[in-house]
C-alpha positions as a Markdown table, in Angstrom:
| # | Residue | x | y | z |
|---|---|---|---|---|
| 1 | Unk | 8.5 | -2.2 | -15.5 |
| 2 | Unk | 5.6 | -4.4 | -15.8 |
| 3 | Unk | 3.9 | -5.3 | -12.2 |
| 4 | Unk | 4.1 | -9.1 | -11.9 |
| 5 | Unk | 1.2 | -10.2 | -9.8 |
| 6 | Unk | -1.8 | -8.9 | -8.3 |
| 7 | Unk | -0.5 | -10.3 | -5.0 |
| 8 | Unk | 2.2 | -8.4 | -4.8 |
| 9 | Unk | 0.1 | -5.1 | -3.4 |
| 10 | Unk | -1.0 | -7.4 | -0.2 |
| 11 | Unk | 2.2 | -7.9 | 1.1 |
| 12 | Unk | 5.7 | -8.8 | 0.4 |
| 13 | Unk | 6.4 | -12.0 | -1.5 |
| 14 | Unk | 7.8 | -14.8 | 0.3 |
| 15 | Unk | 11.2 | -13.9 | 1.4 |
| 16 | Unk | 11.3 | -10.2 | 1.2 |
| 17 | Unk | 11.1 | -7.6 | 3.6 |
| 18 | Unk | 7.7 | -5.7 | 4.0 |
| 19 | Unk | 6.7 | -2.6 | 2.4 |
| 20 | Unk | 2.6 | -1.9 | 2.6 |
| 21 | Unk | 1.1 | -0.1 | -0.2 |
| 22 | Unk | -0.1 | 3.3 | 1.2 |
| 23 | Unk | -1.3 | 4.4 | -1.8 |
| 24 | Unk | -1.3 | 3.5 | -5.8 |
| 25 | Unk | 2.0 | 4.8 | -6.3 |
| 26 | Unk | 3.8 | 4.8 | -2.7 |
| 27 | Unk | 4.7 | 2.0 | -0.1 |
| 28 | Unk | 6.2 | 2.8 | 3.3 |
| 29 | Unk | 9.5 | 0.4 | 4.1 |
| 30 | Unk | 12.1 | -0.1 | 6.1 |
| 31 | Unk | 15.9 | 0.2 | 6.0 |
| 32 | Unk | 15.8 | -3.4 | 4.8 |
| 33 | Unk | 12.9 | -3.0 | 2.3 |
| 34 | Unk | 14.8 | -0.4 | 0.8 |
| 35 | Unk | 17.5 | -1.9 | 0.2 |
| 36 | Unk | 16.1 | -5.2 | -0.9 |
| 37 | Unk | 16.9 | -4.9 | -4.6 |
| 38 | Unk | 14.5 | -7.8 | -4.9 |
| 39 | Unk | 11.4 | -6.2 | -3.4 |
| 40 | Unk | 12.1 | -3.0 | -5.6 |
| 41 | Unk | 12.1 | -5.1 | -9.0 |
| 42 | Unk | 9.3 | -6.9 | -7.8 |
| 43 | Unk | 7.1 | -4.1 | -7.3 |
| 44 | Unk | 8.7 | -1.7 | -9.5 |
| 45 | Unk | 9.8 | 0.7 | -7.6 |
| 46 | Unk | 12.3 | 3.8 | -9.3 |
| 47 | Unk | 12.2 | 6.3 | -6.5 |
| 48 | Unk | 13.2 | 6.2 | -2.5 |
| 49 | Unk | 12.6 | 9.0 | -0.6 |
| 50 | Unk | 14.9 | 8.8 | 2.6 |
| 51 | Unk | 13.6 | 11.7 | 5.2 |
| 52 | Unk | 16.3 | 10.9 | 8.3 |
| 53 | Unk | 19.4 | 12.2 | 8.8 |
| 54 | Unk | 20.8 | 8.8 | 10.5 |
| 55 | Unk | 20.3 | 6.5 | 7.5 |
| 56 | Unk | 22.3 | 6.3 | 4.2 |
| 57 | Unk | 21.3 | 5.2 | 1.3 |
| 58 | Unk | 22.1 | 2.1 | -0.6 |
| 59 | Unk | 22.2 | 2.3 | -4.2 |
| 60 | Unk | 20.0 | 0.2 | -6.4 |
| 61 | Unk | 20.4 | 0.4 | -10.3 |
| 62 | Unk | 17.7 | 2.3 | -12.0 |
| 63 | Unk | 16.4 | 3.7 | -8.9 |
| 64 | Unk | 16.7 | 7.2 | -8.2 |
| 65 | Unk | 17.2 | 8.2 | -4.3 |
| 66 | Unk | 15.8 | 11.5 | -2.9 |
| 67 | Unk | 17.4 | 12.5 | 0.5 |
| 68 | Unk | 15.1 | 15.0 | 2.9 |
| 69 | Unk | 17.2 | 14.7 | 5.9 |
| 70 | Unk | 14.9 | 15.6 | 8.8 |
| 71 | Unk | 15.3 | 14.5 | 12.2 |
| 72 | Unk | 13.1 | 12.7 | 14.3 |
| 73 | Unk | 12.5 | 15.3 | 17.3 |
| 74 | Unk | 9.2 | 17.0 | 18.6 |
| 75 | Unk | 11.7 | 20.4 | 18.3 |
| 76 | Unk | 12.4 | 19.5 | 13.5 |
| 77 | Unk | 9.9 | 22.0 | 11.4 |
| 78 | Unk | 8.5 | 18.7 | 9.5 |
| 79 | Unk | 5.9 | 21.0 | 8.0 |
| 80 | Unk | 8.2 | 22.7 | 5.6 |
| 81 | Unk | 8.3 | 19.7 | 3.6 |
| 82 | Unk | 5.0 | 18.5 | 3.9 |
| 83 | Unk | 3.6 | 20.8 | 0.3 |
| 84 | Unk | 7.1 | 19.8 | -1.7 |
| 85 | Unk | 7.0 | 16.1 | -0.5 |
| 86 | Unk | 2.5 | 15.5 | -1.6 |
| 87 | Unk | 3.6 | 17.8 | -4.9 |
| 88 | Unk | 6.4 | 15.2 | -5.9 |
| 89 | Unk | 4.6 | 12.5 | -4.6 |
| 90 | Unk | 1.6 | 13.7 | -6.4 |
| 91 | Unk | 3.7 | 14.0 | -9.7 |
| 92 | Unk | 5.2 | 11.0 | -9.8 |
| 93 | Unk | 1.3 | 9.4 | -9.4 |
| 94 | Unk | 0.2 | 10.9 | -12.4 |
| 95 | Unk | 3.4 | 10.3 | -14.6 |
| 96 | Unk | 2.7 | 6.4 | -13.8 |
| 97 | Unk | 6.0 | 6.2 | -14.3 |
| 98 | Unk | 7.6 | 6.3 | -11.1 |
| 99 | Unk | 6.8 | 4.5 | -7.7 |
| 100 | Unk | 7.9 | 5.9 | -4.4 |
| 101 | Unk | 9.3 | 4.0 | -1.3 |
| 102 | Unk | 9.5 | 5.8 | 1.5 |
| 103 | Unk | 12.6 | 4.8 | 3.7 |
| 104 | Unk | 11.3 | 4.7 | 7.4 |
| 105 | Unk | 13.8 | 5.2 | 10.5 |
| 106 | Unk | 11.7 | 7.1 | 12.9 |
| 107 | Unk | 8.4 | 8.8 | 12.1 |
| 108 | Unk | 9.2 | 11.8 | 9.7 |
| 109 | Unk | 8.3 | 8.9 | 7.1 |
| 110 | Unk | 4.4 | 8.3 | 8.5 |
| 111 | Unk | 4.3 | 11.9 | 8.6 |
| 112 | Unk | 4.9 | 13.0 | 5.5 |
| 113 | Unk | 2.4 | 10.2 | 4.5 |
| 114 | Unk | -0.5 | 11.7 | 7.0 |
| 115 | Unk | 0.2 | 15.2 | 5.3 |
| 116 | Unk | 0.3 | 13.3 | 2.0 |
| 117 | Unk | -3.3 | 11.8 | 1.9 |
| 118 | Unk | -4.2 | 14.8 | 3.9 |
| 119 | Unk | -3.6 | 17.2 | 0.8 |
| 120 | Unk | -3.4 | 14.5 | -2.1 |
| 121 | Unk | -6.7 | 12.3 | -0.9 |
| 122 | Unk | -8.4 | 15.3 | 0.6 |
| 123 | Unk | -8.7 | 13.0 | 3.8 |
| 124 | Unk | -9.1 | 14.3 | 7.5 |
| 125 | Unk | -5.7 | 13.9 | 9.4 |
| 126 | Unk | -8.0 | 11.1 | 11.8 |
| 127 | Unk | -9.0 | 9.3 | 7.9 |
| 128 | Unk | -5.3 | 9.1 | 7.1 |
| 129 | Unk | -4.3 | 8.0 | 10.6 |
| 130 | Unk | -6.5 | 5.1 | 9.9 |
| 131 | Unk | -5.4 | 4.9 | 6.6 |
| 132 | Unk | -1.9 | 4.2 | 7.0 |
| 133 | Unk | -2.5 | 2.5 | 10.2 |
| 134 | Unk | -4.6 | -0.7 | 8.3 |
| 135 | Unk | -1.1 | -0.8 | 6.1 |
| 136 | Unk | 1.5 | -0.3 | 8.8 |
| 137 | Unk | 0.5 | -1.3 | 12.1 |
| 138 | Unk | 2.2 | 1.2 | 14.5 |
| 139 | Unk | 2.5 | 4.7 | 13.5 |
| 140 | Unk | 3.2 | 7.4 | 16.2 |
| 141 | Unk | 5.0 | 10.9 | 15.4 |
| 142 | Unk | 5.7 | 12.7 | 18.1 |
| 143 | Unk | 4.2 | 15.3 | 19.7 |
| 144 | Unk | 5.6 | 17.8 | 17.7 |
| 145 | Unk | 4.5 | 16.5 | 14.8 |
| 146 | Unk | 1.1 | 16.1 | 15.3 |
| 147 | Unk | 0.8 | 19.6 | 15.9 |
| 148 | Unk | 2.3 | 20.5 | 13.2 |
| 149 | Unk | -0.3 | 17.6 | 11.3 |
| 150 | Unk | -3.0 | 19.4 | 12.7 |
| 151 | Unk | -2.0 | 22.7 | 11.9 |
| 152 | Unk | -1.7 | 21.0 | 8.3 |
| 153 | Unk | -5.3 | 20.2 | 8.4 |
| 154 | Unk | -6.9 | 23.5 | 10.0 |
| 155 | Unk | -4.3 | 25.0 | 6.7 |
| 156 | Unk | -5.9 | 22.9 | 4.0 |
| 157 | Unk | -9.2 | 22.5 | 5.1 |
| 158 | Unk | -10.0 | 25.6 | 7.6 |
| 159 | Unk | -11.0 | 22.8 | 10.4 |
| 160 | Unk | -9.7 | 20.3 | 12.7 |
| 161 | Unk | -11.3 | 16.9 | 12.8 |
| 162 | Unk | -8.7 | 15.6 | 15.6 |
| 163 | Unk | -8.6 | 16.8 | 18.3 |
| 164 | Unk | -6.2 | 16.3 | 21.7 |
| 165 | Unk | -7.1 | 14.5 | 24.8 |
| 166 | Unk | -5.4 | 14.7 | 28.1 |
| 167 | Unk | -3.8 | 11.5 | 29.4 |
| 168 | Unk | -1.2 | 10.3 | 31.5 |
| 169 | Unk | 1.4 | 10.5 | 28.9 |
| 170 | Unk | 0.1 | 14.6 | 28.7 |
| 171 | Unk | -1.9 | 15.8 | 25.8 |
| 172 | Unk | -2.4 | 13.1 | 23.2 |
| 173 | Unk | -4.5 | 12.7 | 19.5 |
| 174 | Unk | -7.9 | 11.6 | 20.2 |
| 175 | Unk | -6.8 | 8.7 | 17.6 |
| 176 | Unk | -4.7 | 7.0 | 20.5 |
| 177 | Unk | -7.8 | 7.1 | 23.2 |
| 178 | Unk | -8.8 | 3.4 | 22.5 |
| 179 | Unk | -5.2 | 2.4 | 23.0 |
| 180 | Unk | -4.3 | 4.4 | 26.2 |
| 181 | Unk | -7.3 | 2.5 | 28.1 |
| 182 | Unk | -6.4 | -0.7 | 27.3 |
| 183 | Unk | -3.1 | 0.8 | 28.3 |
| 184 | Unk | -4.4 | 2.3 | 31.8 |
| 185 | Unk | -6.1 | -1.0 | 32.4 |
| 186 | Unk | -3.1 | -3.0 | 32.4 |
């Protein structure tokens, strides 16, 4: 597949659903970007990785579907996929050959992204917060997650950057403090 246009990687051509460009080789979209046969052409796309248990996948010629079925709960062990998911993720970046779409339901998909760039990018879980945040707007695993994100981090890098604040809505990442004034100040 040859990519069509530069302006592809900013956003989703007219008329198709949105799926930002986390990375050279992986976007993070919807049930409706993933399913947009149009949007996968378009940005040659041969491989969705669907981590839910609640969503099916509809096949696409000539793209290959991997199915992690994890459910969104502070209670799932996300962490045993985050080494697997940054290896083939990581593979598939060096083959060139493959692009990765990663079908988001709940949050298990911005996850596995944070632990992604965490390992693969060598970026602080706080860098790829704001990473994937500037591509996709609202990203918030729950609580569960995070701790298992940060226990990610303190595994890879023998440190925590983030750290937990208290709050109204109980302990909370540090990343979320801007938002929960504005939030108290409503």
């Amino acid at each position: 597949c040859t990519k069509r246009s530069s302006s592809l990687d900013s956003g989703s051509p007219p008329g198709l659903a949105p799926a930002p460009r986390i990375t050279s080789n992986l976007y993070l979209g919807d049930v409706a970007a993933t399913n947009s046969h149009l949007l996968l052409f378009t940005r040659c796309i041969s491989t969705i990785i669907n981590i839910s248990l609640e969503v099916v996948n509809t096949l696409c010629p000539d793209v290959g579907y991997l199915r992690v079925p994890v459910m969104d709960a502070p209670t799932t062990h996300i962490s045993s996929c985050f080494d697997s998911m940054a290896s083939k993720i990581h593979g598939w970046g060096h083959a060139r050959s493959d692009t990765a779409a990663l079908r988001c339901w709940g949050e298990q998909v911005p996850t596995i992204c944070l632990a992604n760039l965490q390992k693969n990018n060598s970026t602080s879980l706080a860098g790829a917060h704001a990473w994937i945040e500037s591509c996709h707007p609202i990203i918030q695993p729950n609580n569960g997650f995070w701790q298992q994100l940060i226990y990610y981090e303190y595994k890879l890098f023998s440190m925590n950057r983030l750290r937990k604040i208290s709050s109204p809505l109980g302990m909370t990442p540090d990343v979320y403090e801007n938002e929960l004034r504005v939030m108290l100040l409503l």
